[in-house]
C-alpha positions as CSV (number, residue, x, y, z in Angstrom):
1,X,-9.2,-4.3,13.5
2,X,-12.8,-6.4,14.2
3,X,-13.3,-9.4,13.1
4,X,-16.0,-8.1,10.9
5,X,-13.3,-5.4,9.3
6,X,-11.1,-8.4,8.9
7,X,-13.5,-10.9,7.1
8,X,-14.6,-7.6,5.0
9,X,-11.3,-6.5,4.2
10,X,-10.1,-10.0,2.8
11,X,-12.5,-12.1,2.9
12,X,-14.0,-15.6,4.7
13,X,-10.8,-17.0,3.2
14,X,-8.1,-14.8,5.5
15,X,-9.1,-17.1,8.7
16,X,-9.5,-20.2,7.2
17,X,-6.1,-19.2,5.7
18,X,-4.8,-18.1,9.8
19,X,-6.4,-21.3,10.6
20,X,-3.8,-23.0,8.5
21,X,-0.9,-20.5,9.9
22,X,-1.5,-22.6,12.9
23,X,-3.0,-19.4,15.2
24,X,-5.5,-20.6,17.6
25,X,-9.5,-19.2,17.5
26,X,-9.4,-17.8,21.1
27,X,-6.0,-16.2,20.8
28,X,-7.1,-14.4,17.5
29,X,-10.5,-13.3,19.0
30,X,-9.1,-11.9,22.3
31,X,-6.3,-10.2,20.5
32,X,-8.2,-8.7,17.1
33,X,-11.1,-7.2,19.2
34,X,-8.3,-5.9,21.5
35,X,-8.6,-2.1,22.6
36,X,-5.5,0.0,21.8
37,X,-4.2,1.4,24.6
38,X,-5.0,5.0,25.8
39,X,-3.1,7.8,24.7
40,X,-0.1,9.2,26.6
41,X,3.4,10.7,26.4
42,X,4.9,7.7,25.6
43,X,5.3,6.8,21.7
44,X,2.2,3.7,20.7
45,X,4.2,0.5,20.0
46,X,2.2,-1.2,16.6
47,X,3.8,-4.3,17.4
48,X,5.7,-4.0,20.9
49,X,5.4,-7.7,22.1
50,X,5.2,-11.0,19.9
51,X,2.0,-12.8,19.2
52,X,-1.0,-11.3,16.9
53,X,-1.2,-7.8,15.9
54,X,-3.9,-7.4,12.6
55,X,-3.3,-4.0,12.0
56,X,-3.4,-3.1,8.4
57,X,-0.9,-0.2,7.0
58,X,-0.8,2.1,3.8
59,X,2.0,1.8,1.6
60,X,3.4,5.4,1.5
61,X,6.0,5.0,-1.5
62,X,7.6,2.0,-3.2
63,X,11.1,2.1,-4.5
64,X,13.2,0.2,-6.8
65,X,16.6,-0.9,-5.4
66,X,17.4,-2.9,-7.8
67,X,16.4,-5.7,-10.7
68,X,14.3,-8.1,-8.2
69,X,14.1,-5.6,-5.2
70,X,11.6,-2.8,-3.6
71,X,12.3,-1.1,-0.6
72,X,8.2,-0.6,0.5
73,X,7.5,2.3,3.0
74,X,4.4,1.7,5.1
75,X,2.5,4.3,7.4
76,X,1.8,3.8,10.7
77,X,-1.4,4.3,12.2
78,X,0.2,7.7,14.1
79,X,2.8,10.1,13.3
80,X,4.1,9.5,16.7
81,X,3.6,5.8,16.2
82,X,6.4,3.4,16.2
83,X,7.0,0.1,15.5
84,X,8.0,-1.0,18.7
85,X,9.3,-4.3,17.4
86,X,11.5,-6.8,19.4
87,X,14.9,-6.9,18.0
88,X,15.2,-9.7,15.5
89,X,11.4,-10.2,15.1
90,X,9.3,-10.8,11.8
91,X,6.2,-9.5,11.0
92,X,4.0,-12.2,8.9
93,X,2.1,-10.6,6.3
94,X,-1.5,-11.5,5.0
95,X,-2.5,-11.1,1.1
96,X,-4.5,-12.7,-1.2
97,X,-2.5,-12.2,-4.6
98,X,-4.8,-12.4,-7.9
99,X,-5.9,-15.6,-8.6
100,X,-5.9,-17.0,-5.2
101,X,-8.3,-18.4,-3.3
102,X,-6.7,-18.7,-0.4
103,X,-4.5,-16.2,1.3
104,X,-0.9,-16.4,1.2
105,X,1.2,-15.6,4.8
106,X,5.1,-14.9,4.5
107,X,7.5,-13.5,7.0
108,X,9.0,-10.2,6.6
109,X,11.9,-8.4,8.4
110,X,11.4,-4.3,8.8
111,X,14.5,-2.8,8.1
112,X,14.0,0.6,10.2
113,X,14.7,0.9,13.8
114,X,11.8,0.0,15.9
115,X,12.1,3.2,17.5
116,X,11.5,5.2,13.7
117,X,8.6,7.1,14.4
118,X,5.2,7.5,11.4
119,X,6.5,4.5,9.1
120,X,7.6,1.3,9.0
121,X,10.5,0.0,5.8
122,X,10.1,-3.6,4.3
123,X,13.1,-4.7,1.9
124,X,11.3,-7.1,-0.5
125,X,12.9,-9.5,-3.3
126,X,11.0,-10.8,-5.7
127,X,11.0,-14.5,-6.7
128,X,9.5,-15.8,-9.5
129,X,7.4,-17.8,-8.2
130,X,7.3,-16.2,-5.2
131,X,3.1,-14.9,-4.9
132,X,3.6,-12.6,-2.0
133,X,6.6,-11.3,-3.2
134,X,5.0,-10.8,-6.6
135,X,1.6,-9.4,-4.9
136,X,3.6,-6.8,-2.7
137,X,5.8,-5.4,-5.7
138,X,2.4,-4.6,-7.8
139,X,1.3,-2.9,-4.6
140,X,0.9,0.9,-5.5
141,X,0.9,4.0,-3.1
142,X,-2.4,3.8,-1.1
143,X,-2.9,0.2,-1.1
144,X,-2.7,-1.8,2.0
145,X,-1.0,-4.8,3.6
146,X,-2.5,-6.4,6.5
147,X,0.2,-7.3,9.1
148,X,-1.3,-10.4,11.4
149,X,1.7,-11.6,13.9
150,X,4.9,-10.2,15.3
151,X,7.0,-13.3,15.2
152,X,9.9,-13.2,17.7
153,X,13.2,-14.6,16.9
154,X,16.6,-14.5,18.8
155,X,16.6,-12.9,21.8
156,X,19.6,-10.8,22.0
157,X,21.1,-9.4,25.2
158,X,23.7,-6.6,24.6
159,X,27.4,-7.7,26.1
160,X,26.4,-11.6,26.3
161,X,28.9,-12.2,23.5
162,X,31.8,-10.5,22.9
163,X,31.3,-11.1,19.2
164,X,29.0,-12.2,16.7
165,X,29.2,-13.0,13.1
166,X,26.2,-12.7,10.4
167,X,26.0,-14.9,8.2
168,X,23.5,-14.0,4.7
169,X,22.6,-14.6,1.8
170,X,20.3,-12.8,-0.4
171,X,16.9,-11.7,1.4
172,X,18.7,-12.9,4.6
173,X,20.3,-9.6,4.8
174,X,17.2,-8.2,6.3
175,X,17.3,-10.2,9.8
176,X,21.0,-9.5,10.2
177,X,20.7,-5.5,9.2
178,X,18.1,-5.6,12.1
179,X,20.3,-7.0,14.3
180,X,23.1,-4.9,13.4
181,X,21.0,-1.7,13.7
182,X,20.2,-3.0,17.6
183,X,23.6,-3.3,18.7
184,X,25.7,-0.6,16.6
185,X,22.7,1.8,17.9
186,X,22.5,0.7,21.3
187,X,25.1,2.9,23.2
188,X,25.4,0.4,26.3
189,X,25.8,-2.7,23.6
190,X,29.4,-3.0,22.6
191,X,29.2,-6.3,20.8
192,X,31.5,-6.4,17.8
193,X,29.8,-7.6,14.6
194,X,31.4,-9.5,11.4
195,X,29.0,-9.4,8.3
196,X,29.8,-11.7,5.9
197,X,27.4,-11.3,2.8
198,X,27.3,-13.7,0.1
199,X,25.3,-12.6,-3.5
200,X,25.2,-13.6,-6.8
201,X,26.4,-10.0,-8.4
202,X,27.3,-6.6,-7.5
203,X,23.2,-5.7,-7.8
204,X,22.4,-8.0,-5.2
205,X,24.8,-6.4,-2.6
206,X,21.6,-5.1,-0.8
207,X,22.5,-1.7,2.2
208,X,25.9,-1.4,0.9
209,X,25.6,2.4,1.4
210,X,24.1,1.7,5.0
211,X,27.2,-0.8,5.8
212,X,29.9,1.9,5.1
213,X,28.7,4.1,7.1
214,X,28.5,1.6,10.1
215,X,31.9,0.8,9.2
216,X,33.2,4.8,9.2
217,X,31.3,5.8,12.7
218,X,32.4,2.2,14.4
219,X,35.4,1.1,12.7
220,X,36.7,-1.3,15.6
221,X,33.1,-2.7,16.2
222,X,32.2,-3.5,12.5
223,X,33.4,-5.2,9.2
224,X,31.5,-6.2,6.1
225,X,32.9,-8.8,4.0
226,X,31.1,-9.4,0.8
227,X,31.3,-12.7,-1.3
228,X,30.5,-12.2,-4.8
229,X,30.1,-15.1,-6.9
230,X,29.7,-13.5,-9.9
231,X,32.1,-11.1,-9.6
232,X,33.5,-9.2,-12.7
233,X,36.9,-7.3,-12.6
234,X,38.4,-6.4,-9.9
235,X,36.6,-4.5,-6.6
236,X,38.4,-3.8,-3.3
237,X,35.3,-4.0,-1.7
238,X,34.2,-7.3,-2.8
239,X,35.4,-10.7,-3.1
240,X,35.0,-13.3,-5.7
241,X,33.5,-16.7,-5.0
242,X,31.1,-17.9,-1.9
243,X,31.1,-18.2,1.7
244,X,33.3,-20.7,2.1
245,X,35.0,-22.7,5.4
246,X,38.5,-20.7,4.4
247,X,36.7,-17.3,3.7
248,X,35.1,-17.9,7.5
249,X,38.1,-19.0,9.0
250,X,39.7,-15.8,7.9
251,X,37.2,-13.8,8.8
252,X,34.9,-14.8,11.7
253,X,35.4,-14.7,15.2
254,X,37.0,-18.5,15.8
255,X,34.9,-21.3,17.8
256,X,37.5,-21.1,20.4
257,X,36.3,-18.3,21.8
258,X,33.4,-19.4,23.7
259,X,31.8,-15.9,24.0
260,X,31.4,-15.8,20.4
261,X,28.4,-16.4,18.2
262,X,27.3,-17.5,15.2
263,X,23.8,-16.3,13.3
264,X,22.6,-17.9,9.7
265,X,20.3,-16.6,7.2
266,X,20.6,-17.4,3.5
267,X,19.0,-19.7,0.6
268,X,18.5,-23.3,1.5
269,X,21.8,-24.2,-0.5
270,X,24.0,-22.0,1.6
271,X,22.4,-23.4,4.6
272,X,23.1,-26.6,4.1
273,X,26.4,-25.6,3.2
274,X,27.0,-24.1,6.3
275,X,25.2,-26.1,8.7
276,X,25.0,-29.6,6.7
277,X,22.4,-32.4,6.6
278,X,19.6,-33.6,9.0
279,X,21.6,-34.7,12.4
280,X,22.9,-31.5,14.2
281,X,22.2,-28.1,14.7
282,X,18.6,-28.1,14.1
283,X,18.2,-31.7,12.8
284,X,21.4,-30.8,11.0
285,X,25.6,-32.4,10.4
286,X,28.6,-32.3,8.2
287,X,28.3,-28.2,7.8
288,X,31.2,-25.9,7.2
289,X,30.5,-24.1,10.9
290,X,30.6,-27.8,12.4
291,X,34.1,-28.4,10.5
292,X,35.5,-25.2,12.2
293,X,34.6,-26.2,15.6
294,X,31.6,-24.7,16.6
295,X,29.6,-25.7,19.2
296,X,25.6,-26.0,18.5
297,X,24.9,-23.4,21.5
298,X,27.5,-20.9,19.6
299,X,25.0,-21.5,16.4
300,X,21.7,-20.1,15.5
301,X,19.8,-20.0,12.5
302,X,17.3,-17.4,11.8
């Protein structure tokens, strides 16, 4: 995409808006009026290495999962296309929702293998006062979302840990389901993998479907444990209450393994639970992970 198909598609607003995103003038020059690369036998990566992309994709179909959340199938520019994305990278999506002036830019995690070829799935919860969440749930088949930067995260190495527990909390299933796709998918990456999922209600147990069958085709490689808080009756699937320091101590690979670690993605308030105030990891002390003797280096938070 030009510059020119940028300003016309968004407006003069979009890189005042990138401006602010912090994205410097003669990186987004060089890399919007890039060339794509010439055709061959190998499968185009849409967003293969971090840094900006601007491509702009079609939503194909938009489905409800639930009360507050869409799972949003986009295009890619290709059949054969793939995403190509870095395992546990974000893509940072560009809008301007109705009555803005400005545009809005918000991290999203695809949920389908970077190697899925013609489309591209986003798993959105909407917040209600969330304007890009709000913007991308009235999107209808046909409409477009304009993708600007492939933001890398963690950079995993399959066998560096032995283990590694997932920590999430409502949206923050997305980065963790990535990451658990990369490793349970990988045949040379033989990891094992906690989830520990904490959620309001039963509706907000996003992917259950996908983590049983993880847990039937890799039973000694894989466990989901859900924390419920609002939990009503009885389920042998889920537990009542939150992720607590006794829940993790039960469940979680302990800090005295030193080729163990520890990934965090969740609400502020379980954040702060879990990795406490300014001071340690992060700026951060006092948290429930600290309290069960984990080292900062075994810690990292999406």
């Amino acid at each position: 995409m030009s510059t020119q198909e940028l300003v016309s598609a968004y407006g003069p607003s979009v890189l005042k808006g990138l401006a602010v995103a912090g994205i410097g003038g003669a990186v987004i020059s060089q890399l919007i009026m890039s060339k794509a690369n010439a055709e061959s036998g190998e499968p185009r990566k849409i967003f293969g290495r971090p840094g900006p992309s601007f491509t702009r994709l079609t939503l194909e179909s938009s489905e409800e999962v639930n009360h507050n959340t869409k799972r949003l199938r986009f295009s890619l520019p290709t059949e054969n296309a793939i995403t190509g994305l870095p395992l546990t990278s974000a893509l940072l999506t560009v809008a301007i929702p109705k009555g803005r002036t400005l545009p809005v830019l918000r991290p999203y995690t695809p949920i389908t293998p970077s190697d899925t070829p013609g489309h591209m799935d986003l798993l959105i919860k909407r917040y209600p006062q969330g304007a890009q969440s709000t913007h991308l749930h009235s999107l209808a088949p046909g409409d477009s979302v304009l993708f600007a930067v492939c933001i890398p995260g963690y950079k995993w190495t399959p066998n560096k840990h032995k283990s590694v527990t997932l920590i999430a909390g409502g949206a923050g299933i997305t980065p963790a389901y990535q990451l658990i796709q990369g490793i349970l998918e990988n045949p040379k990456d033989k990891t094992k993998v906690t989830l520990v999922f904490g959620v309001n209600s039963e509706q907000d147990v996003l992917l259950n479907e996908e983590f049983k069958q993880y847990e039937a085709r890799y039973p000694d490689r894989f466990k989901a444990v859900y924390a419920v808080s609002g939990l009503k009756g009885e389920s042998e699937r889920f537990r009542k209450g939150y992720v607590t320091e006794t829940l993790l101590k039960e469940v979680a690979a302990p800090a005295s393994d030193a080729n163990t670690k520890v990934m965090v993605c969740g609400p502020p308030a379980m954040e702060e639970a879990l990795l406490g105030g300014k001071g340690w990891v992060g700026g951060r002390t006092g948290g429930i992970l600290e309290r069960l003797g984990y080292r900062k280096d075994q810690i990292h938070q999406f």
